[in-house]
C-alpha positions as CSV (number, residue, x, y, z in Angstrom):
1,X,0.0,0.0,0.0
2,X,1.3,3.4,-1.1
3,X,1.3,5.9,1.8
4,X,1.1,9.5,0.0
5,X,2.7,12.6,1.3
6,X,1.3,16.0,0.0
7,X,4.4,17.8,1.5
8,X,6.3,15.7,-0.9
9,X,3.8,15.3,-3.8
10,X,3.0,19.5,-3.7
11,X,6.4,21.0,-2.9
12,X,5.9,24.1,-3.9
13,X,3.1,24.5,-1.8
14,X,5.1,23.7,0.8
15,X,8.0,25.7,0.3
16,X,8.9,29.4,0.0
17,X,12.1,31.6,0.4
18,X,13.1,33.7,2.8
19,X,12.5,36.5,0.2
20,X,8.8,37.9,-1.0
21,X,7.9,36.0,-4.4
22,X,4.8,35.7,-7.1
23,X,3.1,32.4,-7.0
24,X,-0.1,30.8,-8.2
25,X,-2.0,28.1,-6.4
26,X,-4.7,26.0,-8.0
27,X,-8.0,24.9,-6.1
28,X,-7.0,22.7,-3.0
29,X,-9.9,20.7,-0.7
30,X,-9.8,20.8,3.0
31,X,-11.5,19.9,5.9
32,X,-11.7,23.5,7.9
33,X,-13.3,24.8,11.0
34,X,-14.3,28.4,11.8
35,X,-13.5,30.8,15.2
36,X,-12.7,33.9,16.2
37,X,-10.6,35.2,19.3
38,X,-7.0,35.0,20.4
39,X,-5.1,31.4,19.0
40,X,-3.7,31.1,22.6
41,X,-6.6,30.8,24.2
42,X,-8.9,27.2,25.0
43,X,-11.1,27.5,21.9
44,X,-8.5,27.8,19.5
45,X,-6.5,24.8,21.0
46,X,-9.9,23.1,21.1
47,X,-10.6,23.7,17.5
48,X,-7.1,22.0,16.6
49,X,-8.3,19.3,18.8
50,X,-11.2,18.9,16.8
51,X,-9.8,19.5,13.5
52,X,-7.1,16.4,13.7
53,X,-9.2,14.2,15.1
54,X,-11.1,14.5,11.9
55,X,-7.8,14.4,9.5
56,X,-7.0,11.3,11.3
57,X,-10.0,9.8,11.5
58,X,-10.5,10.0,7.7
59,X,-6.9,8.8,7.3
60,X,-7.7,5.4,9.2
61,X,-10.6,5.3,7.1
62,X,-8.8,5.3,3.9
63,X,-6.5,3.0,5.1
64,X,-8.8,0.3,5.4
65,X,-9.5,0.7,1.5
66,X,-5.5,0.8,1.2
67,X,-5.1,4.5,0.4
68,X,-3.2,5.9,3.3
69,X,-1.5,9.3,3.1
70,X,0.2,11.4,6.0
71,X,-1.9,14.0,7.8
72,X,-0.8,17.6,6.4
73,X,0.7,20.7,8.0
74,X,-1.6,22.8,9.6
75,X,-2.9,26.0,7.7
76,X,-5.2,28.9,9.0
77,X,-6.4,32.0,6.9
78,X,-7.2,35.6,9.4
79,X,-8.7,38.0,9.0
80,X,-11.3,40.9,11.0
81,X,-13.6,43.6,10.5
82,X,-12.1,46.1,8.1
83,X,-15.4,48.0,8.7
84,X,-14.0,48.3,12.3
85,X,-10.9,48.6,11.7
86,X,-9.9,50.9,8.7
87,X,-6.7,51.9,7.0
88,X,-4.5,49.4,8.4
89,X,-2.1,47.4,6.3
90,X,-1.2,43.8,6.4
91,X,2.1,44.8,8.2
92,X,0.3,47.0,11.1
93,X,-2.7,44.8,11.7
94,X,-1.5,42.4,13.3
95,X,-0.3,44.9,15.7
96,X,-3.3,47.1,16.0
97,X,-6.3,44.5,15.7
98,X,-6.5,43.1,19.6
99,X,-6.0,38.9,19.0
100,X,-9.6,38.5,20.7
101,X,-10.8,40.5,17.5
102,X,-9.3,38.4,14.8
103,X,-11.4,35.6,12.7
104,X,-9.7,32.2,11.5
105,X,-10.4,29.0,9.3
106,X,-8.0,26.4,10.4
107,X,-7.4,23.7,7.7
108,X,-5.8,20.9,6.8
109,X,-5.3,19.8,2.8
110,X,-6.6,16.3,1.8
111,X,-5.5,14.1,-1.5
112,X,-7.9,13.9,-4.2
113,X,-9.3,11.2,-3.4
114,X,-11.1,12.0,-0.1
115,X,-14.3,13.6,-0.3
116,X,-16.9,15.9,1.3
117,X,-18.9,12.0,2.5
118,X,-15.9,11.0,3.9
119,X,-15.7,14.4,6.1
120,X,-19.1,14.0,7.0
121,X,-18.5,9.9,8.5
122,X,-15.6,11.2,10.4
123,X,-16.9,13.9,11.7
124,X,-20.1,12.2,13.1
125,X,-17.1,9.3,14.5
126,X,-15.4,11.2,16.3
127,X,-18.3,13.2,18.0
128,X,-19.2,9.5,18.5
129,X,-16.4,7.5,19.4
130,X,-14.2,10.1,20.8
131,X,-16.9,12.5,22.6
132,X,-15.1,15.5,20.8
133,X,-18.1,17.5,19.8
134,X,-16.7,20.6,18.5
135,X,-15.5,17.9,15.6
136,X,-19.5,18.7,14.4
137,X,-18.4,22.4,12.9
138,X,-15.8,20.5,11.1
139,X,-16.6,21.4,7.5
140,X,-15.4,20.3,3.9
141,X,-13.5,23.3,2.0
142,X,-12.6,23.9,-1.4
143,X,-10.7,26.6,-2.4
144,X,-8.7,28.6,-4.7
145,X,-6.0,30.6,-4.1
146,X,-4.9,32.1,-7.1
147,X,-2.3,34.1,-7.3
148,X,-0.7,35.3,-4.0
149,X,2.7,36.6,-2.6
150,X,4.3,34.5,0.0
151,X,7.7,33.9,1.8
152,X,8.9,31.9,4.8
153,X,9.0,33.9,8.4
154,X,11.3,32.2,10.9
155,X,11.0,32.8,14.3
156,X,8.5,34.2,16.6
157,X,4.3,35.0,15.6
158,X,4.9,38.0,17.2
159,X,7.6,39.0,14.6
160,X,5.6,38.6,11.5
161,X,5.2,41.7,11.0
162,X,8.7,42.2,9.9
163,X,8.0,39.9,7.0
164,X,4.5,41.1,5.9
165,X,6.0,45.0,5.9
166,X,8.6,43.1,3.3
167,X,5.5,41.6,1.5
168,X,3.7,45.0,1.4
169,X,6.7,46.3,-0.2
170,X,7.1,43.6,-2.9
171,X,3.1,44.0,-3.5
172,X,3.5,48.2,-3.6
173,X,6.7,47.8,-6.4
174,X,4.9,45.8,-8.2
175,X,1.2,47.1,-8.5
176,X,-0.4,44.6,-6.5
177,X,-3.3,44.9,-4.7
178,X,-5.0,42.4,-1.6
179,X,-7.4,39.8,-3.0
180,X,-8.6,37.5,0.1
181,X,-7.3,36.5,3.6
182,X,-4.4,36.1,4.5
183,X,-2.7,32.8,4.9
184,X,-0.6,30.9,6.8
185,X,1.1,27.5,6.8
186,X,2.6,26.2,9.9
187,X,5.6,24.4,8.8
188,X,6.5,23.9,12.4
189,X,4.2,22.5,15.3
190,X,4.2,25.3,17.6
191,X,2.5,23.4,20.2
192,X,6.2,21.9,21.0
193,X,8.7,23.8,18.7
194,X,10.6,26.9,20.6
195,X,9.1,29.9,19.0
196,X,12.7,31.0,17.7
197,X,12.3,28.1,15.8
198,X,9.3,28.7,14.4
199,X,8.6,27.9,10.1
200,X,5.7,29.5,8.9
201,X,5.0,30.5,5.1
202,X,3.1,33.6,5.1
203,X,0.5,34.3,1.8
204,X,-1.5,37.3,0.7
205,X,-3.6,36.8,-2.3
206,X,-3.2,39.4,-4.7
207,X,-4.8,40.7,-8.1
């Protein structure tokens, strides 16, 4: 049986340089879950909970019809009220939007060949089996990226900004404008890895 890795099979999804650079991402499926508020509190941690006792749930399930794969990296696209909160840039937002006012879609990528009825049986297992019953705002996700401008931010969340002022830059030279959330990928688990440690490819869709 042929265990698939996206990490390995989509490495350019799963790569970026330490410098800002123009990419384009075709339409991905996920299994997501919504929330708002600050990512170190309960409900975030909760949500994670939630959201990989789903991944792994569908993984075992797959496996039983021998097609394993290995559980992706985490993902999350933020944003807030811009109604609220005017005239900020993605490099000063993340400084002058209070966490608790944030909103977030956690996600994880799945191969092609799960599908929106598998998301639904594990979701309903592990509310089930496991008693996790936030696992029932679990949702299937498809989405398109398009094109974006990313790079790779080591270190602390609380340096980001650093980068995205880079990003804004590279988007400001060369006429681009903000087209969506923005993105992250959390090539680290921060749950255990030092935060000077920290991998995170940062994306801002762009038009």
């Amino acid at each position: 049986m042929t265990k698939i890795d996206l990490s390995k099979e989509y490495k350019s999804y799963y790569q970026a340089g330490r410098k800002p650079e123009l990419q384009y991402f075709e339409k991905i499926s996920y299994i997501s879950i919504e929330g708002r508020g600050d990512p170190s509190g309960k409900m975030f941690a909760e949500n994670i909970q939630a959201l990989y006792a789903t991944a792994y749930t569908i993984k075992f399930l797959n496996k039983s019809n021998n097609q394993d794969f290995v559980v992706a990296k985490l993902e999350g696209l933020w944003y807030f009220d811009e109604d609220k909160y005017q005239n900020l840039t993605i490099e000063t937002s993340p400084r002058l939007v209070p966490r608790s006012e944030w909103y977030y879609t956690i996600m994880i990528r799945m191969p092609d060949f799960v599908n929106t009825d598998q998301c639904k049986q594990a979701r309903e297992s592990v509310v089930k089996r496991k008693g996790i019953v936030m696992a029932e705002e679990v949702q299937w996700l498809e989405r398109e990226a398009g094109n974006v401008v990313q790079m790779l931010h080591i270190g602390p969340f609380d340096t980001e900004p650093e980068s995205l002022l880079q990003i804004q830059d590279f988007m400001t030279t060369n006429n681009l404008k903000r087209n969506g959330h923005h993105h992250e990928i959390y090539l680290s688990d921060f749950r255990k890895t030092p935060s000077e440690n920290l991998k995170t490819i940062l994306r801002e869709p762009v038009k």
